[in-house]
Backbone as a ProteinNet text record, in pm:
[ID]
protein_1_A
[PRIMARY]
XXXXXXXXXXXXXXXXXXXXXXXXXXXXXXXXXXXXXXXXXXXXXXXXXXXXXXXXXXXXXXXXXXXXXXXXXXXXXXXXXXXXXXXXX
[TERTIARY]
3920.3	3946.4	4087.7	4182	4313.6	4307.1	4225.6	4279.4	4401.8	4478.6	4560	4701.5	4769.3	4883.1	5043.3	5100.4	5241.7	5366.8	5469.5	5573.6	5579.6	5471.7	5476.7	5408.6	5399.7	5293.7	5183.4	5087.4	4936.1	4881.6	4879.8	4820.7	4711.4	4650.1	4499.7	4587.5	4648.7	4700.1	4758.1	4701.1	4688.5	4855.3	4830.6	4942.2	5029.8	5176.2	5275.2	5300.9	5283.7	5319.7	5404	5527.6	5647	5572.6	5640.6	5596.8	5569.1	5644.8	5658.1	5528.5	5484.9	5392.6	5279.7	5260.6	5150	5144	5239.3	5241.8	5208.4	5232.6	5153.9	5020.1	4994.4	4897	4748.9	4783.8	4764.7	4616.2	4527.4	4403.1	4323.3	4373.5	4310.1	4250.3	4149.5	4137.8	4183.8	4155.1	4187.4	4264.5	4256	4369.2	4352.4	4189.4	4156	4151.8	4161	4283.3	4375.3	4428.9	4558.1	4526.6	4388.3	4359.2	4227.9	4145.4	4020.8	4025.6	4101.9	4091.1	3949.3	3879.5	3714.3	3614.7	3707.5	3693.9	3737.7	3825.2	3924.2	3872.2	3876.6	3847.2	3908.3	3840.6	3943.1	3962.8	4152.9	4200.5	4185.5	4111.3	4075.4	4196.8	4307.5	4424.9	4496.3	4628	4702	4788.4	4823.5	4882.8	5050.9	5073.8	5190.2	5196.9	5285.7	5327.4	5235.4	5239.4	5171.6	4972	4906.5	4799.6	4757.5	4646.3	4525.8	4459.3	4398.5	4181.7	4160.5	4036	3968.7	3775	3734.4	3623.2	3548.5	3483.6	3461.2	3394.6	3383	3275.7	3229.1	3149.2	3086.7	3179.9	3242.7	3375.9	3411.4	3401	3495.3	3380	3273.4	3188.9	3241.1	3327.5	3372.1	3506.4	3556.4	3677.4	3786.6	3863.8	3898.8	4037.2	4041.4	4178.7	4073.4	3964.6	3875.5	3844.4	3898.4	3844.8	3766	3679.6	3598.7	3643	3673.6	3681.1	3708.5	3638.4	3605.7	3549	3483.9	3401.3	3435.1	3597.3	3701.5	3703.9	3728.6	3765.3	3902.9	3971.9	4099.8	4101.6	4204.3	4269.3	4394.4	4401.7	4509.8	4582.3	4530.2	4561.8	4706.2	4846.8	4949.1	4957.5	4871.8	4862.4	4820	4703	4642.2	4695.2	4816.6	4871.5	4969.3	5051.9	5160.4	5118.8	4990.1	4947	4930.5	4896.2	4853.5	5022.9	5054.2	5253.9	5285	5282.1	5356.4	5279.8	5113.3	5060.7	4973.1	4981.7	4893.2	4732.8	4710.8	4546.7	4539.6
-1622.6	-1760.4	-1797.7	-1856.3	-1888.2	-2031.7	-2065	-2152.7	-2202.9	-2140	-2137.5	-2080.5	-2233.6	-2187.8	-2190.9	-2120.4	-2134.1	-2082.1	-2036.5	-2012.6	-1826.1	-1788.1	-1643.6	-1616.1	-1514.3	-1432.1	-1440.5	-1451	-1412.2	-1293.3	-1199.7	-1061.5	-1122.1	-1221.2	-1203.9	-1313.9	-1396.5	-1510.4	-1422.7	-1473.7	-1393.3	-1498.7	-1595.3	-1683	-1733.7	-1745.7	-1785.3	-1977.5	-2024.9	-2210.2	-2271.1	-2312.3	-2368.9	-2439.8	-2453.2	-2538.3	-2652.8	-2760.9	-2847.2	-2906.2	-2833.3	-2835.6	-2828.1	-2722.9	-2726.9	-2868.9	-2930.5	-3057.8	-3144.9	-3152.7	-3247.5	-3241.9	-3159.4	-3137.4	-3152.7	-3248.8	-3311.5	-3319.3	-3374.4	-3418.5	-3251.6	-3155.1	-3051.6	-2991.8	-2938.2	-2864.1	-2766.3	-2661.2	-2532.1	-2429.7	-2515.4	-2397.2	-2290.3	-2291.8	-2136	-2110.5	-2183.4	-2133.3	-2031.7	-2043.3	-1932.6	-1819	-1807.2	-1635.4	-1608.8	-1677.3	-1661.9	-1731.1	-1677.7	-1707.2	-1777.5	-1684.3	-1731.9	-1899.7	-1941.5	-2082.1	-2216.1	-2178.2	-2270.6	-2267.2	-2372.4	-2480.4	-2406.6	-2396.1	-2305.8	-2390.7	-2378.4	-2476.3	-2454.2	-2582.4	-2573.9	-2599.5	-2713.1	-2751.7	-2847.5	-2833.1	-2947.5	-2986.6	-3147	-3237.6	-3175.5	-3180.6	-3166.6	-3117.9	-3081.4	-3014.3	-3073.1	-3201.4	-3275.9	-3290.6	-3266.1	-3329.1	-3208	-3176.8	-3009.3	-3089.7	-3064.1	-3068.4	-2951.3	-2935	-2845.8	-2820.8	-2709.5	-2743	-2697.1	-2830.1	-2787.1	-2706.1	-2611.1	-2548.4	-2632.2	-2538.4	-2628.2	-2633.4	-2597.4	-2630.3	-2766.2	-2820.4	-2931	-3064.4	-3031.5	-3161.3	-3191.6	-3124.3	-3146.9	-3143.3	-3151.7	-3183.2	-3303.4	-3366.9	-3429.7	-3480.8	-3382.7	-3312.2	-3391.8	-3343.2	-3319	-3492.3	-3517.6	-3664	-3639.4	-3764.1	-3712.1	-3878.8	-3881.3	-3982.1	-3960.8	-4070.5	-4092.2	-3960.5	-3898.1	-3748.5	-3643.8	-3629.6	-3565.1	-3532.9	-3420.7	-3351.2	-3297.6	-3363.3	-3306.3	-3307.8	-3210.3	-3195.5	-3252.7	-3311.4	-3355.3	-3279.3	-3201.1	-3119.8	-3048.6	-3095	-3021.2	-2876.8	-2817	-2664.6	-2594.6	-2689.1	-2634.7	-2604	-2706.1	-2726.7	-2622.7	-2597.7	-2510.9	-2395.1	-2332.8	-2189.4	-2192.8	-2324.7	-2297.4	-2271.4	-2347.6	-2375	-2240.6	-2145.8	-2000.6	-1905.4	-1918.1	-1784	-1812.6	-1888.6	-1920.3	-1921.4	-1914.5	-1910.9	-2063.7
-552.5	-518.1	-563.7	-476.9	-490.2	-596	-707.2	-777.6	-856.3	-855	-933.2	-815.2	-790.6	-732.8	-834.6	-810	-867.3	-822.2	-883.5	-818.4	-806	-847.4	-895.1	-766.8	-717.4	-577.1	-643.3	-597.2	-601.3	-525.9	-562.3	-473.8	-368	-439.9	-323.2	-197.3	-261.2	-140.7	-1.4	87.9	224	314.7	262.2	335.6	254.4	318.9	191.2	293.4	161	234.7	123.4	179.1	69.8	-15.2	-144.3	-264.8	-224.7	-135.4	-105.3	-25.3	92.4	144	41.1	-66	-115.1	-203.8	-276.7	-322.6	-253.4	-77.1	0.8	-19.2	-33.4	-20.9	-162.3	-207.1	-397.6	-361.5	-240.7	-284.7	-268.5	-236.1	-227.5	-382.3	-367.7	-548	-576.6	-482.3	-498.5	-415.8	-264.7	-184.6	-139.9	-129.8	-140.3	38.9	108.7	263	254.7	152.9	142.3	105.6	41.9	4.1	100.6	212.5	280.1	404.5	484.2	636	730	623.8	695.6	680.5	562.2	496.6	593.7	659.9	720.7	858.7	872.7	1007.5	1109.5	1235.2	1370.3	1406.4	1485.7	1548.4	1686.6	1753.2	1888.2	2000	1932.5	1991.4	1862.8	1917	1869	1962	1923.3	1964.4	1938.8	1884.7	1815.5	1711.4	1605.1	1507.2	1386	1379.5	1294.9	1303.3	1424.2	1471.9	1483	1448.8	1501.2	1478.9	1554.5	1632	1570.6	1507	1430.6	1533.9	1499.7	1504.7	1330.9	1310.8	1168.3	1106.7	1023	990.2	842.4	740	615.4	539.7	491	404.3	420.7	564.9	597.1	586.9	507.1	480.8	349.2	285.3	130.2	177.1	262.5	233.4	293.5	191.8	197.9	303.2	396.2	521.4	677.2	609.2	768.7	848.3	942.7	974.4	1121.3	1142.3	1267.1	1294.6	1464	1483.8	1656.1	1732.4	1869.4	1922.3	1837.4	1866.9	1854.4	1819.9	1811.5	1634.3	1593.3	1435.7	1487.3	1357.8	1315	1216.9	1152.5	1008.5	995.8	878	797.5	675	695.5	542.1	573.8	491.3	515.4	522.3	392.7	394.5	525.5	586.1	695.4	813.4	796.1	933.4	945.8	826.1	813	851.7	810.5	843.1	951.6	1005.5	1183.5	1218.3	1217	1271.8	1257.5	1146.7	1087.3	1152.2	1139.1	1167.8	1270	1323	1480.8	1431.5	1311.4	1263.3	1251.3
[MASK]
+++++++++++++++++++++++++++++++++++++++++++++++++++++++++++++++++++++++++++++++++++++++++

């Protein structure tokens, strides 16, 4: 589990996301997106750079990124978005 982010590599972390981004990213706990691909919400589409539609899986009843609204799920989560933007996941 990627708890523990810092400026050092993490062997298990599967995705690299600027410091900056991960500081957007404050209401998250643990981050563990960046070391478990299988955790994270698939992106069905995005709007733009800023906006992904997700379809949610269980992770995203605890989390605080995930919004459902006019029937539609998207994520808000900066980390989330960046990996989509970098690695098309």
């Amino acid at each position: 589990m990627c708890t523990k982010i810092d400026k050092f590599s993490n062997p298990k972390q599967i995705f690299e996301v600027s410091k900056d981004i991960l500081e957007k990213t404050f209401d998250c706990r643990d981050k563990n997106c960046l070391c478990n691909e299988a955790i994270m919400c698939e992106v069905e589409c995005h709007v733009s750079e800023k906006i992904v539609f997700v379809c949610p899986n269980k992770q995203a009843e605890n989390c605080r990124y995930h919004t459902s609204f006019g029937g539609e799920n998207f994520c808000k989560c900066q980390t989330r978005i960046e990996i989509y933007r970098k690695y098309k996941k």
